[in-house]
The first five atom37 places (N, CA, C, CB, O) and aatype in JSON, in Angstrom:
{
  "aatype": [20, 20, 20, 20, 20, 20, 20, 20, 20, 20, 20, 20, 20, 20, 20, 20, 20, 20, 20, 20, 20, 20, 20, 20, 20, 20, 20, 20, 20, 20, 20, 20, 20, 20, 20, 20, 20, 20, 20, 20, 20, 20, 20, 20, 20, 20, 20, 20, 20, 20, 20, 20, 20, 20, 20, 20, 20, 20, 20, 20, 20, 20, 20, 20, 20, 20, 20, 20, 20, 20, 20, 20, 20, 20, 20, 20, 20, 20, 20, 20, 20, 20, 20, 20, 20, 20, 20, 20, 20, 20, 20, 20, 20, 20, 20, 20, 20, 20, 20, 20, 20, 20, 20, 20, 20, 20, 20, 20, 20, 20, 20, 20, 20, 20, 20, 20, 20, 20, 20, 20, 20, 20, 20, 20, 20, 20, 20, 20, 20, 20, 20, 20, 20, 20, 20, 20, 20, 20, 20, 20, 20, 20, 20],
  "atom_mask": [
    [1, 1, 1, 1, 1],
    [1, 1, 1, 1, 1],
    [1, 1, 1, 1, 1],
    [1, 1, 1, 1, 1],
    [1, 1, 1, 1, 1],
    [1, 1, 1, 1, 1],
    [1, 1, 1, 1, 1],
    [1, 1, 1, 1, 1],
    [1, 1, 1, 1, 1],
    [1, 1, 1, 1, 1],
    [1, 1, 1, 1, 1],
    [1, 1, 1, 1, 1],
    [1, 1, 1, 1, 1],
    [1, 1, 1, 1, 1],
    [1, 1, 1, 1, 1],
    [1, 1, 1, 1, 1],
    [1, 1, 1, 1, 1],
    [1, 1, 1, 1, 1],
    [1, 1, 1, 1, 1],
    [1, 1, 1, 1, 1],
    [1, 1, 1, 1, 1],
    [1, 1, 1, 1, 1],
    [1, 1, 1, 1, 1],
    [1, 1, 1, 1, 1],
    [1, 1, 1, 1, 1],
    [1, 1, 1, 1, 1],
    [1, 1, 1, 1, 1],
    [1, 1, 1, 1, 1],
    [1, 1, 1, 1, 1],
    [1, 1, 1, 1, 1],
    [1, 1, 1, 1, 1],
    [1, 1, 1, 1, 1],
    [1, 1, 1, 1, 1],
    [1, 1, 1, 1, 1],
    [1, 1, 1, 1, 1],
    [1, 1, 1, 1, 1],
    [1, 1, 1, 1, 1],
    [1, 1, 1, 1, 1],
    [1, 1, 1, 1, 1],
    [1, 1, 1, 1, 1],
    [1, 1, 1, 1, 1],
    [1, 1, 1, 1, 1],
    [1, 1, 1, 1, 1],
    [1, 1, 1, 1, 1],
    [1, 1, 1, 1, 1],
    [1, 1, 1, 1, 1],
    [1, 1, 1, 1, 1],
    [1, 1, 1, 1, 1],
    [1, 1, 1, 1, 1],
    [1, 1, 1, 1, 1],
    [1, 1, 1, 1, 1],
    [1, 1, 1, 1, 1],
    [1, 1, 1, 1, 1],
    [1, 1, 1, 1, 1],
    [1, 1, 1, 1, 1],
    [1, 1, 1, 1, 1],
    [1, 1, 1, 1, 1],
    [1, 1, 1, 1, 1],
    [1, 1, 1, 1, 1],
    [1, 1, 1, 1, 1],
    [1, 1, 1, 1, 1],
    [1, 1, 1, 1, 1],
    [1, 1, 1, 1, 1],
    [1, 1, 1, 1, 1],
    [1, 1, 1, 1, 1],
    [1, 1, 1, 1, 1],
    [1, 1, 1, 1, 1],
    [1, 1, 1, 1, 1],
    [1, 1, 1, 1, 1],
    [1, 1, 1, 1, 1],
    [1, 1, 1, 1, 1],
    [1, 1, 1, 1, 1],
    [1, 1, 1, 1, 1],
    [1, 1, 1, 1, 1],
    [1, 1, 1, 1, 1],
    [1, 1, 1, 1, 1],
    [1, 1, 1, 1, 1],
    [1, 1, 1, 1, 1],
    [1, 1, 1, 1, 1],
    [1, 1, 1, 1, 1],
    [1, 1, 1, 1, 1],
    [1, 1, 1, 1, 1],
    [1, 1, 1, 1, 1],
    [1, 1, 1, 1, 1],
    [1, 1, 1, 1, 1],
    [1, 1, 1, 1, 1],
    [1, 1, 1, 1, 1],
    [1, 1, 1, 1, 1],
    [1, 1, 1, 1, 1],
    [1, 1, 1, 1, 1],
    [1, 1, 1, 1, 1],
    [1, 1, 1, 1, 1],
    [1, 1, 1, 1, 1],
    [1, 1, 1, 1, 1],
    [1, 1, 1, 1, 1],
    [1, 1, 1, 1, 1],
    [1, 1, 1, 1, 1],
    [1, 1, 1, 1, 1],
    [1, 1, 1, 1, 1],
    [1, 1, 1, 1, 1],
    [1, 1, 1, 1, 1],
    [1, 1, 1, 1, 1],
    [1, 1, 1, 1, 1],
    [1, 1, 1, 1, 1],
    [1, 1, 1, 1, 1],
    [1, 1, 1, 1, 1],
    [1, 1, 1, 1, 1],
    [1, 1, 1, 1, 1],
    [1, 1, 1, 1, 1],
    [1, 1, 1, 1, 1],
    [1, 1, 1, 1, 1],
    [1, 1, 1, 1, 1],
    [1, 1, 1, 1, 1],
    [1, 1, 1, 1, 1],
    [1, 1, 1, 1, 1],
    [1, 1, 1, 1, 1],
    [1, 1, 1, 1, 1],
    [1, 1, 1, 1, 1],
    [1, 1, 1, 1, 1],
    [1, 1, 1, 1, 1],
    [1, 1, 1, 1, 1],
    [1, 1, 1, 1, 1],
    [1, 1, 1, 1, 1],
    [1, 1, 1, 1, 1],
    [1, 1, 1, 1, 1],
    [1, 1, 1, 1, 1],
    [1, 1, 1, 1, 1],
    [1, 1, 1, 1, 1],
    [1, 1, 1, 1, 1],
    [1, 1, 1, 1, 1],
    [1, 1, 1, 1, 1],
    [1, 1, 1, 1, 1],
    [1, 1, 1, 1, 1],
    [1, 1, 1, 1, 1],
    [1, 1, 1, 1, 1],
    [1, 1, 1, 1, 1],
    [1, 1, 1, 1, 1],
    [1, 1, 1, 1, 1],
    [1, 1, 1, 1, 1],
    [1, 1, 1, 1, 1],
    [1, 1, 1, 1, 1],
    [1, 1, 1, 1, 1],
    [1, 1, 1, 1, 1]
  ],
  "atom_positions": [
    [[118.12, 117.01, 72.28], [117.23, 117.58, 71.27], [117.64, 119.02, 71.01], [115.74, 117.5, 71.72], [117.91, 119.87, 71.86]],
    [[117.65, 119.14, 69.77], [118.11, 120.89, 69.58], [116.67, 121.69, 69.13], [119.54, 121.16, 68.04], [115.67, 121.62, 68.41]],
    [[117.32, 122.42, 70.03], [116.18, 124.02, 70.54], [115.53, 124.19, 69.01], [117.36, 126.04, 71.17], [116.14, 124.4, 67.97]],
    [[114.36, 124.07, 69.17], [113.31, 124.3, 67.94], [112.61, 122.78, 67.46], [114.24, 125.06, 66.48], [111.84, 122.79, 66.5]],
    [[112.85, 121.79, 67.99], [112.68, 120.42, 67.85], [111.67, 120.65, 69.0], [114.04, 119.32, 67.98], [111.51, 121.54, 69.84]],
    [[110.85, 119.12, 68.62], [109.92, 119.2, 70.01], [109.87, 117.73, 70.18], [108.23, 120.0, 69.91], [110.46, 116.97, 69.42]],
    [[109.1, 117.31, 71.28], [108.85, 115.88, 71.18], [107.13, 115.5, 71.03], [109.53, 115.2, 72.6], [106.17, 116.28, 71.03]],
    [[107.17, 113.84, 70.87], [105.7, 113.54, 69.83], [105.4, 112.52, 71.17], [105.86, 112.6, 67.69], [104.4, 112.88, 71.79]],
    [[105.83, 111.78, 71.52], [105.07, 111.04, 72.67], [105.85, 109.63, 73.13], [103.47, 110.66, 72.13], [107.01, 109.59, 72.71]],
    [[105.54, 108.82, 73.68], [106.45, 107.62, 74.02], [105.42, 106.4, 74.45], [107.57, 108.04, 75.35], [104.25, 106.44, 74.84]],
    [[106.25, 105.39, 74.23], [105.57, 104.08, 74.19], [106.41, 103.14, 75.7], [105.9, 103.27, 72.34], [107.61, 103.39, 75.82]],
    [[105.96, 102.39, 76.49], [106.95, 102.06, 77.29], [105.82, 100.54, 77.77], [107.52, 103.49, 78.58], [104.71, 100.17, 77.38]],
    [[106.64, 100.09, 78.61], [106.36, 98.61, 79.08], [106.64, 98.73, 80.29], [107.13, 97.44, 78.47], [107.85, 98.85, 80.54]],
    [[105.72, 98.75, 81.42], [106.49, 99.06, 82.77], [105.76, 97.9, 83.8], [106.23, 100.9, 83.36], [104.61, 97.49, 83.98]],
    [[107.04, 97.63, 84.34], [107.0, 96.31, 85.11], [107.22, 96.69, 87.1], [108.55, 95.21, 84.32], [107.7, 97.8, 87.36]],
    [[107.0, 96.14, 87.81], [106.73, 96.86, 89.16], [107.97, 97.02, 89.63], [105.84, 96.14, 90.22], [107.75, 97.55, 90.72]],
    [[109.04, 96.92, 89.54], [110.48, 96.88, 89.45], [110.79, 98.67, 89.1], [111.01, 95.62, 88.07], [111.79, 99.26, 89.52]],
    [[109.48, 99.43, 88.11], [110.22, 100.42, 87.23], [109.48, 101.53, 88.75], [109.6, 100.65, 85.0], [109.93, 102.64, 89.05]],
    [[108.72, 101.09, 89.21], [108.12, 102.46, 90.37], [108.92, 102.63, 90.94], [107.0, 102.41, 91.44], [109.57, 101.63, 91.25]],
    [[109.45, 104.06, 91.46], [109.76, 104.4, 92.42], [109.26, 103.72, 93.77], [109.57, 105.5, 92.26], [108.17, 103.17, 93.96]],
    [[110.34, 103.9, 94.68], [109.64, 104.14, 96.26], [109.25, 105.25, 96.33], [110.46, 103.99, 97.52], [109.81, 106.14, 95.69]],
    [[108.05, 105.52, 97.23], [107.56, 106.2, 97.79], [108.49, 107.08, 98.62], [106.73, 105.57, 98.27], [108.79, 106.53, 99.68]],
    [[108.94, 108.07, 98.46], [109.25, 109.25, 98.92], [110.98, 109.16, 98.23], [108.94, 109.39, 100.78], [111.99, 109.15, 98.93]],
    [[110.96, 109.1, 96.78], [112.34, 108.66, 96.42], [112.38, 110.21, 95.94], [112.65, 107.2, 95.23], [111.45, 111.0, 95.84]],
    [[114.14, 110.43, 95.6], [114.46, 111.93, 95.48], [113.78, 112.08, 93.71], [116.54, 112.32, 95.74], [113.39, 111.05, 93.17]],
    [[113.7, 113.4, 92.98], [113.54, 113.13, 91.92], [114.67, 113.7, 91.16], [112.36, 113.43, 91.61], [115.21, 114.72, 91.58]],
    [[115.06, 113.13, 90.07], [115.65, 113.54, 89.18], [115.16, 115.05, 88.94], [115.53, 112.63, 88.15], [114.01, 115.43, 88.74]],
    [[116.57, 115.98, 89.04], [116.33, 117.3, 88.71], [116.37, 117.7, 87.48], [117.05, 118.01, 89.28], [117.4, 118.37, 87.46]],
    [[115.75, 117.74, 86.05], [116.75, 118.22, 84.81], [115.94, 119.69, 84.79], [116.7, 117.09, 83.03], [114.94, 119.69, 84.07]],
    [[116.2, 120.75, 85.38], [115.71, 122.03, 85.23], [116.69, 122.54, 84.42], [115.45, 122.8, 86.45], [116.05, 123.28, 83.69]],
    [[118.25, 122.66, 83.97], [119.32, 122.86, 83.07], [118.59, 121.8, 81.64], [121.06, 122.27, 83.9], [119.21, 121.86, 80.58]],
    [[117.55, 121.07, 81.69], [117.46, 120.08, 80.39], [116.55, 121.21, 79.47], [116.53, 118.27, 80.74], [115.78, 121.99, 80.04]],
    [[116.72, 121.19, 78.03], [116.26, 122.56, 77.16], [114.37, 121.79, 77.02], [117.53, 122.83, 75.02], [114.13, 120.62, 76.75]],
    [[113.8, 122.4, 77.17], [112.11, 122.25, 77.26], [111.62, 122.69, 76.11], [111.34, 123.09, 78.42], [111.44, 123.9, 76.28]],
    [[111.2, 122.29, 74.63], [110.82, 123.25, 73.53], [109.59, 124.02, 74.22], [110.39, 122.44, 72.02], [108.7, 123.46, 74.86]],
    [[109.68, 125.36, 73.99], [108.5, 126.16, 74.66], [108.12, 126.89, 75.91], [107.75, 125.5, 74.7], [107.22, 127.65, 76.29]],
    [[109.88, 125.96, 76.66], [109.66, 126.62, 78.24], [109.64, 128.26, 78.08], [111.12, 126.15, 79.42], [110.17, 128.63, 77.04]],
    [[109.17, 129.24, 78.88], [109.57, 130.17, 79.04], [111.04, 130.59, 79.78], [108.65, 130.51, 79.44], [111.44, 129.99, 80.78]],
    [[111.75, 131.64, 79.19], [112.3, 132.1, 79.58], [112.18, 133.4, 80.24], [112.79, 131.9, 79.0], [111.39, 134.29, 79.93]],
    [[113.46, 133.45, 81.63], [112.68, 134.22, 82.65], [111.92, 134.15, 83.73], [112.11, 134.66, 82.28], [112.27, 133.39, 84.64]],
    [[110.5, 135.07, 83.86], [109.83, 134.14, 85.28], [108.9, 133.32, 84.46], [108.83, 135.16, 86.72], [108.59, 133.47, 83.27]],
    [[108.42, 132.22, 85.55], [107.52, 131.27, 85.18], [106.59, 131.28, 86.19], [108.06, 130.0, 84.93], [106.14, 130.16, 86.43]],
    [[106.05, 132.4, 87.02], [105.3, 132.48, 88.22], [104.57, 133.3, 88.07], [105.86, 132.65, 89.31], [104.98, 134.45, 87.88]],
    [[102.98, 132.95, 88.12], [101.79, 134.04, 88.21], [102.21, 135.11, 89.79], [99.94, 132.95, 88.41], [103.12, 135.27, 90.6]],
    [[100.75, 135.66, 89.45], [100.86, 136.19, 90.61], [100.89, 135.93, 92.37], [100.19, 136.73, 90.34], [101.31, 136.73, 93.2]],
    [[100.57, 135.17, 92.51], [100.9, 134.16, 93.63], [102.16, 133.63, 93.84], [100.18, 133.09, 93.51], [102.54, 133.17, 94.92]],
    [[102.92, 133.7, 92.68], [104.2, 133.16, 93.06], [104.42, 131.69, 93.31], [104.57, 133.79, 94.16], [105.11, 131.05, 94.1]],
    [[103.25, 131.3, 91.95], [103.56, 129.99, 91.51], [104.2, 129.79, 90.51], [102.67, 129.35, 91.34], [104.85, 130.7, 89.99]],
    [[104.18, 128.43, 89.98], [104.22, 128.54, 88.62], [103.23, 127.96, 87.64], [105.29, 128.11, 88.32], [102.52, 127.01, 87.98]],
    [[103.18, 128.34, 86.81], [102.33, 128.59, 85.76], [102.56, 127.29, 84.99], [102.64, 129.95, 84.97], [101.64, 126.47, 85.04]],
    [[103.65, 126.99, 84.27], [104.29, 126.03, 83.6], [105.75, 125.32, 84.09], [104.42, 126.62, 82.42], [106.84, 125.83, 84.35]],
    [[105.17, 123.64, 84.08], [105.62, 122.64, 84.17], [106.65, 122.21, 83.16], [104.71, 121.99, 84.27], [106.49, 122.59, 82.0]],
    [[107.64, 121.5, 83.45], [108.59, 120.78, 82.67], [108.1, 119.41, 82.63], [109.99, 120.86, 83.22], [108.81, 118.52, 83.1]],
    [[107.0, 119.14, 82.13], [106.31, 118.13, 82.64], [107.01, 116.56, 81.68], [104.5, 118.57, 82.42], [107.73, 116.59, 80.68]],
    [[106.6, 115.65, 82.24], [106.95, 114.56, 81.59], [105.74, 113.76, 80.75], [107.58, 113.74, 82.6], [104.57, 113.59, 81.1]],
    [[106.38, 113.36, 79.58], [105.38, 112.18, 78.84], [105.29, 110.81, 79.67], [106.03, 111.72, 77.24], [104.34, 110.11, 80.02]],
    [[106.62, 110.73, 79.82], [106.25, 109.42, 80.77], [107.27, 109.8, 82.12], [106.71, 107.61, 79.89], [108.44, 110.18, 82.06]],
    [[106.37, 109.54, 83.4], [106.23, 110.1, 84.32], [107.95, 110.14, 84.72], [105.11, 109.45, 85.19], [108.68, 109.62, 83.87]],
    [[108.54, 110.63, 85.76], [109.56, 110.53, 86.77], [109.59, 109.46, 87.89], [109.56, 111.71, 87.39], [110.66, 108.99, 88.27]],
    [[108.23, 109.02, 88.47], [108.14, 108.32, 89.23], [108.24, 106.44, 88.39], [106.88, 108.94, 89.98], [108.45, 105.35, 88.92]],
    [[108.04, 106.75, 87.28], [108.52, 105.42, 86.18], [109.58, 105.16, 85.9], [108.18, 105.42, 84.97], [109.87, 104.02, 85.54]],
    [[110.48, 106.15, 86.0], [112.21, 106.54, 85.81], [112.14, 107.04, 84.1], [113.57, 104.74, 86.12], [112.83, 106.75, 83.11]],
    [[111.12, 107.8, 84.28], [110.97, 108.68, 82.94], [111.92, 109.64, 83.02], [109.58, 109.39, 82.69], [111.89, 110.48, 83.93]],
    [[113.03, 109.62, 81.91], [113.9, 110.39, 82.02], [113.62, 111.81, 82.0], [114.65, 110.07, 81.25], [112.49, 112.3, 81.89]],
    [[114.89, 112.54, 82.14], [114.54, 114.11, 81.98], [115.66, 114.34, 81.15], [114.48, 115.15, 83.39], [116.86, 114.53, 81.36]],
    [[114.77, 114.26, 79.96], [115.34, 114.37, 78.41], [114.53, 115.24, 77.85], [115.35, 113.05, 77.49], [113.49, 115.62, 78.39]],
    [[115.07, 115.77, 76.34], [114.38, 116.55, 76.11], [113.14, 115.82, 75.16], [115.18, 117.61, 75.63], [112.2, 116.31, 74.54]],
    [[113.54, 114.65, 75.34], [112.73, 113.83, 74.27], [111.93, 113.47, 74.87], [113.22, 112.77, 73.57], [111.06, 112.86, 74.24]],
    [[111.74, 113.6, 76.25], [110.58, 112.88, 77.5], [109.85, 114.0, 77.8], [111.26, 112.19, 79.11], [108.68, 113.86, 78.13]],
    [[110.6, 115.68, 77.71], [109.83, 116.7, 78.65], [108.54, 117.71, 77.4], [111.37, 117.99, 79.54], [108.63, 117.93, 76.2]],
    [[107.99, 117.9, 77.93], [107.04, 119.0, 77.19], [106.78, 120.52, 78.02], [105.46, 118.24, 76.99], [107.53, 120.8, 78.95]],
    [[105.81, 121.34, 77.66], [106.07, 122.04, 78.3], [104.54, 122.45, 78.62], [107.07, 122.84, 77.78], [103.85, 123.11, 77.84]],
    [[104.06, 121.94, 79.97], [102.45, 121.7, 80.5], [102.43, 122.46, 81.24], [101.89, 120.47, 81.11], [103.38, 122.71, 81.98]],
    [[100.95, 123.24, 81.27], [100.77, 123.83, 82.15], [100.48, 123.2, 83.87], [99.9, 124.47, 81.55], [99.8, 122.2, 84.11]],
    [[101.06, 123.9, 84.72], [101.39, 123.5, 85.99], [99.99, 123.01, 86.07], [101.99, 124.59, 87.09], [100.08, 121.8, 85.86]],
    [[98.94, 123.27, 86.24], [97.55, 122.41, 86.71], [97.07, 121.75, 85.76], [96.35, 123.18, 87.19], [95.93, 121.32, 85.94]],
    [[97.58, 121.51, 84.76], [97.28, 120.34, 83.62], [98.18, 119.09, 84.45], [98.01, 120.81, 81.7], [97.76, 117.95, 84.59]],
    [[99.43, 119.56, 84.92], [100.51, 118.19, 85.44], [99.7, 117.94, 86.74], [102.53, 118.6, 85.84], [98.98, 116.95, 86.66]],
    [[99.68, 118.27, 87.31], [99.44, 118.5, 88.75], [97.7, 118.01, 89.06], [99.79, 120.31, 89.11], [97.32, 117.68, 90.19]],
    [[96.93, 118.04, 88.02], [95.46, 117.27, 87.99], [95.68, 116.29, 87.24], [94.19, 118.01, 87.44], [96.29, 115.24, 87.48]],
    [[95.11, 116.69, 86.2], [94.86, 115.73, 84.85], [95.91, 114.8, 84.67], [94.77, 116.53, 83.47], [95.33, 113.76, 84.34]],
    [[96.94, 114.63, 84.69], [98.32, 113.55, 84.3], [98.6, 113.39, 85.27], [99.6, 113.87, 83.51], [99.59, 112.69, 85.1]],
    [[98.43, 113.56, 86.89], [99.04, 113.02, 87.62], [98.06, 111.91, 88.1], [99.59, 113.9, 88.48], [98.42, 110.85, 88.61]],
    [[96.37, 112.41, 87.78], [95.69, 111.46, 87.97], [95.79, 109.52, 88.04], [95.07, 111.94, 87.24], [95.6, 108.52, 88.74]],
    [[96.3, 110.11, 86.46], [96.13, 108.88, 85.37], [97.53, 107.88, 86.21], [96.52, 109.53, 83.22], [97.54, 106.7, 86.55]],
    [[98.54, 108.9, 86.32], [99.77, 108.38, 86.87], [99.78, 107.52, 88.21], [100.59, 109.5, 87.08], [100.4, 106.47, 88.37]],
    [[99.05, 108.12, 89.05], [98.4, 107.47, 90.64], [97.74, 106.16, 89.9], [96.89, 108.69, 91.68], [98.18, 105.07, 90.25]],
    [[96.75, 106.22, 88.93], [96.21, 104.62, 88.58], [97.08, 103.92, 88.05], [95.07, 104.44, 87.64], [96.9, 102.73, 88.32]],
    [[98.19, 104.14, 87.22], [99.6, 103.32, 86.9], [99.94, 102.88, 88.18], [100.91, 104.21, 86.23], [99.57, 101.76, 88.54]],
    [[100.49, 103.5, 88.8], [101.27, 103.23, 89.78], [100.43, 101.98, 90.68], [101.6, 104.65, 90.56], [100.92, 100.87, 90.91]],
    [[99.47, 102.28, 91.0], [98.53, 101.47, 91.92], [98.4, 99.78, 91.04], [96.74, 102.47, 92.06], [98.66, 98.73, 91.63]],
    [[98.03, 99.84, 89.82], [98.16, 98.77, 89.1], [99.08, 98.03, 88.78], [97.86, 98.92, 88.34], [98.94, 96.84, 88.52]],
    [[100.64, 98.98, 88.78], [101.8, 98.28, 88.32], [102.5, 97.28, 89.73], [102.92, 99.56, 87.7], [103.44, 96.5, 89.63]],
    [[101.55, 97.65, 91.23], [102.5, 96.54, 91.97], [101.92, 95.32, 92.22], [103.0, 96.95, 93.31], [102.26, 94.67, 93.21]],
    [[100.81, 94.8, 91.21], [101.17, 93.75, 90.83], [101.28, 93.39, 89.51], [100.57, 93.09, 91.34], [101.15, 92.16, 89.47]],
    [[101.47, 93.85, 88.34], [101.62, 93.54, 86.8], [101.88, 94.75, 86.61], [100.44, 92.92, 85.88], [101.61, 95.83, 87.14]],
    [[102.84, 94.14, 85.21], [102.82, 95.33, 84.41], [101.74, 96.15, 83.62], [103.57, 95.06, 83.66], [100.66, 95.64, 83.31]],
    [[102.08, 97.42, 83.29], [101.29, 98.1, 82.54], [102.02, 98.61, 81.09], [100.8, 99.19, 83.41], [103.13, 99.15, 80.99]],
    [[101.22, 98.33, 80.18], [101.88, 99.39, 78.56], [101.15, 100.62, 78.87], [101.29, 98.76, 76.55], [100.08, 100.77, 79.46]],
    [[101.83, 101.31, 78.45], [101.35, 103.04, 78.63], [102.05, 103.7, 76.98], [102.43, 104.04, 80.5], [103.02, 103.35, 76.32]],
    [[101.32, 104.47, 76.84], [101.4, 105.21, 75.45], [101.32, 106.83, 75.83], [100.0, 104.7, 74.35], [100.19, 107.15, 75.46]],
    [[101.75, 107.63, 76.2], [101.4, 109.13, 76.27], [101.69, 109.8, 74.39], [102.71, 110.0, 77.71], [102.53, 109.14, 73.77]],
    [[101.3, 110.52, 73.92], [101.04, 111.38, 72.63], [100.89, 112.39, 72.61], [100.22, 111.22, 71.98], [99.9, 112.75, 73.26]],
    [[101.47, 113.18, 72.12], [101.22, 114.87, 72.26], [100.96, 115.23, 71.06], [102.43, 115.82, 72.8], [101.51, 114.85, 70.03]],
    [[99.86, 116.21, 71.24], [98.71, 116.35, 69.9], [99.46, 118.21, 69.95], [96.19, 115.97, 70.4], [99.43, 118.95, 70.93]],
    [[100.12, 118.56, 68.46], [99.85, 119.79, 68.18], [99.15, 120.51, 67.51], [100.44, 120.09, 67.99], [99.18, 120.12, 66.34]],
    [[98.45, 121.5, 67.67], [97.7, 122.63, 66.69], [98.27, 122.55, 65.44], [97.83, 124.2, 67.16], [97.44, 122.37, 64.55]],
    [[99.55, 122.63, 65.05], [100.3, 123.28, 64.08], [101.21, 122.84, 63.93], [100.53, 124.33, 64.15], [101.66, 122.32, 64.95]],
    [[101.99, 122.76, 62.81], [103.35, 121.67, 62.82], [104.45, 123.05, 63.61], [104.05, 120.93, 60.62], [105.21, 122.53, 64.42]],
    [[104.58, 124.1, 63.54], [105.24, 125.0, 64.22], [105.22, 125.25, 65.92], [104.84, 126.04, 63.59], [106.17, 125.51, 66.65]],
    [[104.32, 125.13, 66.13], [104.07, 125.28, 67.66], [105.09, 124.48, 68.27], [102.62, 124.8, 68.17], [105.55, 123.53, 67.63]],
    [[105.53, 124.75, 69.46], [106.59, 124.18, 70.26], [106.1, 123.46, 71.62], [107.56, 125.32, 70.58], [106.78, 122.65, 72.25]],
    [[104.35, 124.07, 72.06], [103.88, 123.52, 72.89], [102.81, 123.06, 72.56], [103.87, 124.06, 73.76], [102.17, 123.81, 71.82]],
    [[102.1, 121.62, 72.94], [101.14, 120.95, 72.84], [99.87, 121.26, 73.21], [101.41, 120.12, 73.25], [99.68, 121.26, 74.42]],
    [[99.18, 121.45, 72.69], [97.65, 121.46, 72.93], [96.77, 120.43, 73.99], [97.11, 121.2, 71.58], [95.7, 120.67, 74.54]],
    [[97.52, 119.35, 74.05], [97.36, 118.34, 75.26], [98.18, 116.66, 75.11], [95.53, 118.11, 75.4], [99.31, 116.56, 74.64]],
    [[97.31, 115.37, 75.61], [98.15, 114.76, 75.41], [97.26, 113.74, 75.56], [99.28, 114.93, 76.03], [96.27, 113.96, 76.26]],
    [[97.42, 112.54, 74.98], [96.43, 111.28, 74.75], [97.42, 110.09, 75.81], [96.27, 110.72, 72.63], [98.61, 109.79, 75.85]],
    [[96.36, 109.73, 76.49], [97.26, 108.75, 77.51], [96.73, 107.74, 77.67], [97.54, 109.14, 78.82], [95.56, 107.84, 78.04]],
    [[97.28, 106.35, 77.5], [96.46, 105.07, 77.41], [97.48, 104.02, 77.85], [95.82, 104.76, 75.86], [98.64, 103.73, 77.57]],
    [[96.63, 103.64, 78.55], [97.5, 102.31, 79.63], [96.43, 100.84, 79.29], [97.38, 102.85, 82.01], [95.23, 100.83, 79.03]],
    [[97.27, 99.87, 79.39], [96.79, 98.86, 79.71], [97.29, 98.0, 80.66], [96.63, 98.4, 78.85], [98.45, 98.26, 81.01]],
    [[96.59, 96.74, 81.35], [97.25, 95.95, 82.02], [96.85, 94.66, 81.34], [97.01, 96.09, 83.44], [96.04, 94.77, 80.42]],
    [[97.37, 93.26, 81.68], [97.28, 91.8, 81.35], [95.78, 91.82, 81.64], [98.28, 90.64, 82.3], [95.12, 91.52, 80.64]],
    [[95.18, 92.06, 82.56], [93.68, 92.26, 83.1], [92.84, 92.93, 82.33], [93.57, 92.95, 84.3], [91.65, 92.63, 82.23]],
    [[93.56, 94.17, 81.55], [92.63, 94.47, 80.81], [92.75, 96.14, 80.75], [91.31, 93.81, 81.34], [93.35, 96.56, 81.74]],
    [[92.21, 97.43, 79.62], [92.65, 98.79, 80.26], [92.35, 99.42, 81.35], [92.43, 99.6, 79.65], [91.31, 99.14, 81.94]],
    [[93.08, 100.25, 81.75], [93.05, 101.22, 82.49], [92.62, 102.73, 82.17], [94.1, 101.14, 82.87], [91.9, 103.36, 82.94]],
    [[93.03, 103.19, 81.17], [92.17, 104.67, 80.77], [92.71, 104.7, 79.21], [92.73, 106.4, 81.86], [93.66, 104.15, 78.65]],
    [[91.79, 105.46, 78.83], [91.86, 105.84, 77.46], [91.76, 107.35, 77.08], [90.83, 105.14, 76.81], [90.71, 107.64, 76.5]],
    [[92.73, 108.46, 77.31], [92.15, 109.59, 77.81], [93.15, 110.62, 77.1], [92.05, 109.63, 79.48], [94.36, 110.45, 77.0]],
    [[92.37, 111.8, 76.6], [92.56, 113.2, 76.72], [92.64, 114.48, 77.32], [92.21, 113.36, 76.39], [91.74, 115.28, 77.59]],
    [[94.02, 114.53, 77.5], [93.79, 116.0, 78.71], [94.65, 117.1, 78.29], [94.32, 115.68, 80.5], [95.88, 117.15, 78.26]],
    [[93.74, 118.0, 77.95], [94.16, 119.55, 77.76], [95.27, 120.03, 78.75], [92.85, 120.54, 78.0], [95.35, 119.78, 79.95]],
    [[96.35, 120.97, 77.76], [97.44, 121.47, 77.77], [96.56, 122.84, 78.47], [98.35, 121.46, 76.28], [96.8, 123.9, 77.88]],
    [[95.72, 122.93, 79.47], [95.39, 124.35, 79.72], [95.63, 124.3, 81.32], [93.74, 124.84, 79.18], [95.99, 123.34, 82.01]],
    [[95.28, 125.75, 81.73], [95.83, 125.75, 83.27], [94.77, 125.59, 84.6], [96.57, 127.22, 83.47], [94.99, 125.84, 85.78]],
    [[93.53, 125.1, 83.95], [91.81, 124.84, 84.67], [92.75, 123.27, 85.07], [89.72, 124.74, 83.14], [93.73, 122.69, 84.58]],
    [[91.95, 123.07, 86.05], [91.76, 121.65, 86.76], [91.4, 120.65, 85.68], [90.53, 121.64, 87.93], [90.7, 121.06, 84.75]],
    [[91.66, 119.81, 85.68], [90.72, 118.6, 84.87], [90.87, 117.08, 85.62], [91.36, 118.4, 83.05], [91.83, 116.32, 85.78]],
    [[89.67, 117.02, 85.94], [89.41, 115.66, 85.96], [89.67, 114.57, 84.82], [88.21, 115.65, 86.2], [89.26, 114.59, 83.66]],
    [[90.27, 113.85, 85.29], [90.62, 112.61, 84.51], [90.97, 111.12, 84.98], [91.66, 112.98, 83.86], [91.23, 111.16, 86.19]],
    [[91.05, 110.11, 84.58], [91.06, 108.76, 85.22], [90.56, 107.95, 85.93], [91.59, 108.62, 85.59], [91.1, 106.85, 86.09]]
  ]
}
């Protein structure tokens, strides 16, 4: 993806075959271009970070680290809210598959980072979440 492009969201079909194992290495793409990452530091004062290279569809799915997969989330938006939803994928997908839809909603056709992201799974059984979670750096409950 070239720098000033962003990405809109992804559609996928995931079968129990696509999970990771449990404690598998992850794909590194920190060299992959992020529309919106900061350049420079990316660490509050604590000497965290602030913002995520986060994925539309997860790493632990074998969601690539493309620029067409990554957005640019705030670290406790990934780390609550989307990883939530991701733990109930995962738990559902070892025995059926799940469709999953992630969407990234912008303010503005200019903006480079998302305002949040619409995430909706289903299984053969029936859905799993139907949900909105803010691009902000508060906790959020979700899933």
């Amino acid at each position: 993806m070239e720098a000033g492009k962003r990405p809109s969201g992804v559609t996928a079909l995931i079968c129990p075959a696509d999970l990771k194992a449990t404690g598998s290495q992850r794909d590194d793409g920190a060299k992959v271009h992020v529309a919106g990452f900061p350049v420079g530091s990316n660490l509050d004062e604590n000497d965290k970070p602030i913002y995520n290279r986060a994925h539309i569809l997860g790493d632990r799915f074998h969601g690539s680290w493309r620029s067409e997969n990554l957005f640019t989330g705030y670290a406790r938006m990934n780390t609550s809210g989307m990883k939530r939803c991701e733990n109930r994928m995962a738990k559902a997908e070892t025995g059926t598959w799940v469709e999953y839809s992630g969407q990234l909603r912008y303010k503005d056709s200019d903006k480079l980072i998302p305002e949040g992201i619409t995430m909706t799974a289903k299984t053969k059984t029936g859905p799993l979440f139907n949900v909105y979670i803010k691009n902000i750096p508060e906790f959020q409950v979700s899933c």
